[in-house]
N, C-alpha and C positions, 0 to 999 in steps of 0.2 A: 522477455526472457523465454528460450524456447524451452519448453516441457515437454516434447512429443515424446519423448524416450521414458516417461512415463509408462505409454501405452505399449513399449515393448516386451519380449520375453525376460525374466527378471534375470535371466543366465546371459544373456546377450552384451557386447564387450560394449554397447553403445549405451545400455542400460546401466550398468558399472561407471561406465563415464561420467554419466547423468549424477548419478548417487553420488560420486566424490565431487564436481561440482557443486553439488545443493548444499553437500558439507562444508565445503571451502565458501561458499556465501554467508550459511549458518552463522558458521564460525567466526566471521572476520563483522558481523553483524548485530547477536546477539552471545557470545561468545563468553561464557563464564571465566573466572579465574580460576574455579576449581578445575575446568577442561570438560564442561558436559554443557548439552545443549536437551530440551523434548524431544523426543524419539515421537517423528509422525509414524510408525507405522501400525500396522492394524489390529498390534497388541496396545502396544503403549498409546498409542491417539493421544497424544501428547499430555498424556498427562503425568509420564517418569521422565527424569532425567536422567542421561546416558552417555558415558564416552564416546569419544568418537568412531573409536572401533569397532562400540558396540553398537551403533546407532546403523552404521555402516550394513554391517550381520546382518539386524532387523531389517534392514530393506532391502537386504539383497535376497534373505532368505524367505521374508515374508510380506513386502511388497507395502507401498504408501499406503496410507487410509484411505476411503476412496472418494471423503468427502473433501479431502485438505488440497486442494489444487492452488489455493492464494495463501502464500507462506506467513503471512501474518503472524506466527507465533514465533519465527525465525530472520524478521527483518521487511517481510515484503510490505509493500503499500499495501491496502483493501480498496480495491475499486480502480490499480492500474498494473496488471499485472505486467506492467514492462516500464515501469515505476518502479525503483530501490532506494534505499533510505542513502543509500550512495550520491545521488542523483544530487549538484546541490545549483542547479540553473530553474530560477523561477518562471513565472508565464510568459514575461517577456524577455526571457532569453538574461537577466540580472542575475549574475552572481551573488550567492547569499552568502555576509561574508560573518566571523566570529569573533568577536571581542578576545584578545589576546589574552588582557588582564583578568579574562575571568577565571578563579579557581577552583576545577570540578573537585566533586568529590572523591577520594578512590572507590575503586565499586571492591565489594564486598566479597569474600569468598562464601559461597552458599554452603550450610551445613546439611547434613541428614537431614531425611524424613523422618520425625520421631512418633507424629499421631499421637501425642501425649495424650490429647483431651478424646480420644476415641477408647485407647487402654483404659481411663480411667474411670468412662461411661458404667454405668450401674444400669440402666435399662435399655431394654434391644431397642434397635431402631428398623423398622418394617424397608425391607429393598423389593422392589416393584419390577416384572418383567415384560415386555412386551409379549405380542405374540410367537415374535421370532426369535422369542431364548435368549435374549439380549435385556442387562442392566440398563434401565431409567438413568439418562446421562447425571443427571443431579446427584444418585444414590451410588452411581460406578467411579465417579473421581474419587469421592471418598474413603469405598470400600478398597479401590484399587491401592489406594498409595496405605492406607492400611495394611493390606496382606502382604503388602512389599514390606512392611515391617518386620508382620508374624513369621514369613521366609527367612526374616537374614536371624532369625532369634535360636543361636547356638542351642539351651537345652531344648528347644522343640524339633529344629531340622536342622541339625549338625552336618559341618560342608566336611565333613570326610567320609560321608559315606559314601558310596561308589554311585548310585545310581539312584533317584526320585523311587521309584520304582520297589529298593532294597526296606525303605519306611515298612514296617509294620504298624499291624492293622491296629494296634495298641499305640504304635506314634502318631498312626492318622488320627484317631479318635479323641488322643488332648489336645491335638490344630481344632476340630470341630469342636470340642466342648469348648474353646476358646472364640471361637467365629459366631457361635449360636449365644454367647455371651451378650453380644454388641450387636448383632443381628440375626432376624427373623425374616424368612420369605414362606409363601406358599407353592412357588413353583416345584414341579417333579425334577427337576434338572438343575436343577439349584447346585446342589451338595456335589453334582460330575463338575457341572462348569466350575465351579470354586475349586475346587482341587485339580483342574487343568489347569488353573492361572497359577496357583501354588506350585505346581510340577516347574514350569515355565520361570515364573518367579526366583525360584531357588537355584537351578541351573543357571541365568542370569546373574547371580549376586557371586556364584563360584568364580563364573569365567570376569566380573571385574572386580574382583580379589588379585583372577588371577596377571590381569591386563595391569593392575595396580603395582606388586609388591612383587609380581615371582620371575626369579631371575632364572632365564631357561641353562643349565647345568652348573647353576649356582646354589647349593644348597643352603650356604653358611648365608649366603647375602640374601634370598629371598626369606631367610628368617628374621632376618634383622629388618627388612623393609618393611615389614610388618607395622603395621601405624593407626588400626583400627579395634577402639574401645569393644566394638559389637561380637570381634570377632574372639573365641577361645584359639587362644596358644598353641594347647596341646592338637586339639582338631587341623588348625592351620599343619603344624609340622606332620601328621597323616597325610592331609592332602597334596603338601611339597614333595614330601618322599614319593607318591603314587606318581604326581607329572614328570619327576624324575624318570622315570620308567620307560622305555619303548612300546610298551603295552596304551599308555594313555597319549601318545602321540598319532597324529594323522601322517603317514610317510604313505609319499610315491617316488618310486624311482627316486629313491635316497631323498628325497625333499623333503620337508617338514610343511604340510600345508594348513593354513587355518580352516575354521569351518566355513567361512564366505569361500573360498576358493573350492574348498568339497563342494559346496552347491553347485557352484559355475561345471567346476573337471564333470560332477555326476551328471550331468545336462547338456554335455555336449557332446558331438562328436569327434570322431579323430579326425576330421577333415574341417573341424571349425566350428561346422554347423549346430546351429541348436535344435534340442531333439523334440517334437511337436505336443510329445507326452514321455514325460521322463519317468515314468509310472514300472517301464520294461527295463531297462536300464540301474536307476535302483533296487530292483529287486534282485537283478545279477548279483549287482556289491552287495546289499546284506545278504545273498547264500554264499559270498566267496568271505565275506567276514565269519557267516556262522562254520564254515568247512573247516578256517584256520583255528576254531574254539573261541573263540571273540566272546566274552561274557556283554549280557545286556541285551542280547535279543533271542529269537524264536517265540516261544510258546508264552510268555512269563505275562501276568496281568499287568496291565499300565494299573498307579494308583487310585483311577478315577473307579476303573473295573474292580480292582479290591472294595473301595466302597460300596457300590452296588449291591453286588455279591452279599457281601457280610449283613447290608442292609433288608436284601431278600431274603435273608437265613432267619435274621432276627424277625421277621415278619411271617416266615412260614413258622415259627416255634412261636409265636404267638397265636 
């Protein structure tokens, strides 16, 4: 199976190619009935599961993990990467063949992450970091698919607010009194990384809400699609009325584009090419965003920097 497109630039139309292919193997492989498969990329490292669209985003926008080269969580053999489970000719060349009569069982629709027995923990459990700022793999499955909970939980980070960012420092602080419940670390960077994946987290659970139930200038229908116990009502009808809006759409030249295709359009050239460092180019778009009034950027603290902050204050008044 060839991977070299891997090693491409992730904006490049070969790279794109590569990603809906690994999907279409995914898919047709280990393919859920609810429609999600592990997201390898360098967030998720497969440990959430994700639509397809969204799994998609994650690799276009932030690239495989860089350990996962042998898809084994997604169909491949381990030990022949040009080996698929597809494959059904044994060593000498014999067809393997299936008993007709036999009757599988249907496979199951996968429910929520609920972490029941983590919420209901009474004492912290100690997460360990390496040198490099990074969660002990044992202590990060757990904590991760955790805080995917504490995200999608309406009274603490309600999906109609406009921006991660918009959270006050009174909403940060009951996520933390609630994370320091169930765990303890000693690292300095602890309390930023955690509230980067929170940031991250919650963005994620909007956009497949919004890949779920929102009908683009339907207002009546993407209310009624609505099909999820976790999610408040009244919050959802907030955030359907705001996508409604021209303001929360991506348009170029009259198109409506997703955020995978902003990555790709911001990183190219008009002649095709892809740009070496897309570092100048993006910076053009957010001053031709901030000139038009664009709420959500310039000067404003990310959430991680409000913690800090508030943390250094409380520290100098001690």
């Amino acid at each position: 199976m060839d991977k070299e497109w891997l090693n491409l630039s992730r904006a490049s139309p070969a790279y794109y190619q590569g990603v809906n292919s690994f999907l279409d193997f995914a898919f047709d492989n280990v393919g859920t009935i609810s429609g999600e498969i592990l997201c390898p990329c360098t967030r998720c490292v497969n440990c959430l599961f994700q639509n397809r669209v969204t799994v998609e985003e994650h690799l276009v926008r932030r690239g495989f993990a860089s350990h996962y080269r042998v898809w084994t969580e997604h169909g491949e053999v381990e030990g022949d990467a040009n080996r698929t489970p597809g494959d059904d000719v044994g060593n000498e060349g014999a067809t393997i063949e299936v008993d007709a009569e036999v009757n599988l069982m249907p496979e199951l629709a996968r429910g929520p992450t609920m972490c029941a027995s983590v919420w209901a923990r009474e004492t912290e459990k100690f997460v360990g970091y390496n040198n490099y700022g990074q969660m002990y793999i044992g202590a990060e499955r757990e904590m991760t698919a955790w805080l995917g909970t504490l995200a999608r939980k309406s009274n603490i980070f309600p999906i109609h607010i406009a921006s991660f960012r918009d959270f006050t420092q009174g909403d940060l602080d009951v996520a933390w009194a609630e994370i320091t419940k169930r765990y303890t670390t000693d690292h300095p960077l602890a309390k930023k990384h955690i509230f980067e994946r929170l940031d991250n987290m919650w963005r994620c659970w909007r956009y497949e809400l919004k890949q779920k139930y929102f009908v683009e200038g339907d207002r009546a229908k993407s209310l009624r699609n609505l099909n999820d116990p976790r999610v408040d009502k009244s919050q959802w009808e907030v955030l359907v009325n705001y996508w409604l809006t021209d303001e929360a759409k991506y348009i170029k030249d009259g198109k409506i584009r997703s955020r995978t295709e902003m990555y790709i359009v911001s990183r190219t050239h008009k002649d095709g090419t892809v740009l070496e460092s897309a570092k100048g180019k993006l910076g053009e778009w957010r001053n031709a965003r901030n000139s038009g009034g664009v709420s959500g950027e310039g000067n404003s603290q990310k959430p991680c920097q409000k913690v800090l902050a508030a943390s250094n204050q409380t520290g100098e008044a001690k």
